[in-house]
Phi, psi and omega in degrees: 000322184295314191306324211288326192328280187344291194286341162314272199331307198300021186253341187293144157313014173259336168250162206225081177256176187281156156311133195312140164069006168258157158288152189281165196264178152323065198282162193315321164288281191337288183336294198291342183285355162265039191231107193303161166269156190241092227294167164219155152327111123347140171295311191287352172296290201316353207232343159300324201280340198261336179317292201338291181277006147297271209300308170319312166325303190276328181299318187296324177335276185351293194290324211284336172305306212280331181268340172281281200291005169053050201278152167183173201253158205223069215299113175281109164285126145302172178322311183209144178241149167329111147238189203311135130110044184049026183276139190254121178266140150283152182260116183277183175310317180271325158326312151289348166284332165280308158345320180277333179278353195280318189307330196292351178262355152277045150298131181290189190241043182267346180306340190263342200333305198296342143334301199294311185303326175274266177019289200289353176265329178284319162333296217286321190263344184307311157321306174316292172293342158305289182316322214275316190306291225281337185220056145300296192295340190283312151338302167309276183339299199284263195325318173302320150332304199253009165239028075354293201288321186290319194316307206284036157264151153301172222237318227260295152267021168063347188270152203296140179272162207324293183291342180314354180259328165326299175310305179302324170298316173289336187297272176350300178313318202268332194262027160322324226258183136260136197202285177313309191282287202313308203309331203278301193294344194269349181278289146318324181293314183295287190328299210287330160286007179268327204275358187246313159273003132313347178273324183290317198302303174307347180277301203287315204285296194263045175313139174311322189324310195292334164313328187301129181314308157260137203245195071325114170232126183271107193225120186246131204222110185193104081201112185344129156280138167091013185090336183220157195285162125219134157272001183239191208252153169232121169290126177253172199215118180228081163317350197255007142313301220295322145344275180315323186278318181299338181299299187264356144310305199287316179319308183320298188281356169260005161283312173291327176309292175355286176333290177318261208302004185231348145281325172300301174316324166296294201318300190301281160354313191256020177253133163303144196246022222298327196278291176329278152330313160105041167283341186261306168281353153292343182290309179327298177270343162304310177324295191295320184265342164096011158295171157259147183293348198242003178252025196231268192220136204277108183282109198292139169210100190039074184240003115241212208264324176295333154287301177303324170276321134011264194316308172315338243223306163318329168286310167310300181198141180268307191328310178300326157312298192306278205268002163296305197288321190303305170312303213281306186289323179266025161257005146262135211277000000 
């Protein structure tokens, strides 16, 4: 059976063989084995990660605005005020400037928005980087493994040597379990749940209301300082909402952006994968050999850790995919 393999693979696009009875040439991986593969990010990981650092991005903005323009909120006082014993006072300068510090602290809590917003792009992203952290070293392990396996084919015939199936039964053995995969979906169910509650915290919390350019600020002073009151509301003016409401536009779409890409990521996860995985070339060669395909190789759909690192690895460099699979499907009876 290993032999029809051999001869089978040495027709897939994955083996390169040489002329009969010549030496064989260098194929195009081999040149390359000595370069480790390097995992990469899912588009859509990469692309939650560059969202992250936009929201991160817009918060420095924010303070960096807000520390130029000296924001603070800026209280129309009048001229003159009421004070003890109805006597009408003038509002000096500095009087009005505690009035203004005073008002600041009826600010709504829209002040933190730009807070929230960074909290929440490190949040958004924290999961990711937990996973990637708890099975990183299993990644290295895995890739090195299958740039080993590309080197040992032969140069003469091009077809995979011997022990290489051996390795892959063992590969098979040790990424057996689930583990990696159930950890990467619970890992999208928290994103996607940071992205919903965060569309609620903006709704519920960060109201538009709260955006208004101008405010009511109600300010009661007991014991009076200087002799005077205010018995009325002081209309206030905090330019740096205006800021803030464009902040939570752009946030809104870049959450909604999130979205998109963290159901596609489900969507992807819960799809066969038949070309890849290698369902077609087991169809393939049961043709050829005159087998049934479920009396060959049982065609898998994410049933361990050994698929998901597949995909991962196809996303790293597909060639190394490509002769990963050619082996991994024919090493088994």
């Amino acid at each position: 059976m290993t032999e029809l393999a051999s001869n089978t693979i040495a027709s897939l696009p994955g083996a390169q063989p040489g002329p009969s009875g010549g030496k064989g040439e260098k194929s195009s991986s081999d040149e390359g084995s000595d370069v480790s593969i390097q995992p990469k990010d899912f588009f859509w990981d990469q692309s939650i990660k560059y969202l992250s650092s936009i929201m991160a991005l817009l918060t420095v903005l924010d303070v960096t605005l807000q520390f130029f323009r000296g924001g603070g909120p800026i209280c129309m006082v009048p001229g003159t005020i009421e004070g003890r014993d109805n006597v009408t006072l003038e509002v000096t300068r500095d009087q009005a400037a505690f009035i203004n510090t005073l008002c600041q602290r009826s600010l709504s809590r829209a002040e933190y928005y730009p807070f929230f917003v960074l909290i929440q792009g490190v949040v958004l992203v924290a999961p990711h980087f937990i996973w990637e952290a708890l099975f990183l070293g299993q990644f290295d392990f895995f890739f090195s493994i299958v740039r080993q396996l590309d080197r040992l084919r032969s140069r003469d015939t091009g077809k995979y040597r011997e022990k290489n199936f051996d390795i892959i039964k063992k590969i098979d053995m040790q990424f057996g379990e689930k583990i990696i995969f159930p950890c990467y979906i619970l890992k999208l169910i928290m994103q996607v749940t940071v992205v919903f509650a965060s569309m609620i915290v903006n709704e519920a919390v960060f109201q538009n209301s709260y955006f208004s350019f101008t405010y009511e600020c109600s300010v009661s002073i007991n014991p009076p300082p200087q002799g005077w009151l205010l018995p009325f509301d002081v209309s206030c003016v905090y330019s740096s909402f205006r800021l803030y409401e464009k902040l939570k536009y752009i946030n809104l779409s870049l959450l909604f952006f999130a979205l998109l890409l963290i159901l596609y990521a489900i969507f992807w996860c819960m799809t066969r994968h038949v070309e890849a995985l290698g369902s077609k070339d087991v169809a393939q060669f049961a043709f050829e050999s005159g087998l049934r395909p479920t009396d060959y190789v049982e065609e898998r759909f994410w049933s361990n850790d050994m698929d998901f690192l597949i995909m991962r690895l196809f996303r790293a460099d597909p060639g190394h995919g490509y002769v990963f699979k050619d082996i991994q499907v024919f090493s088994y009876k």
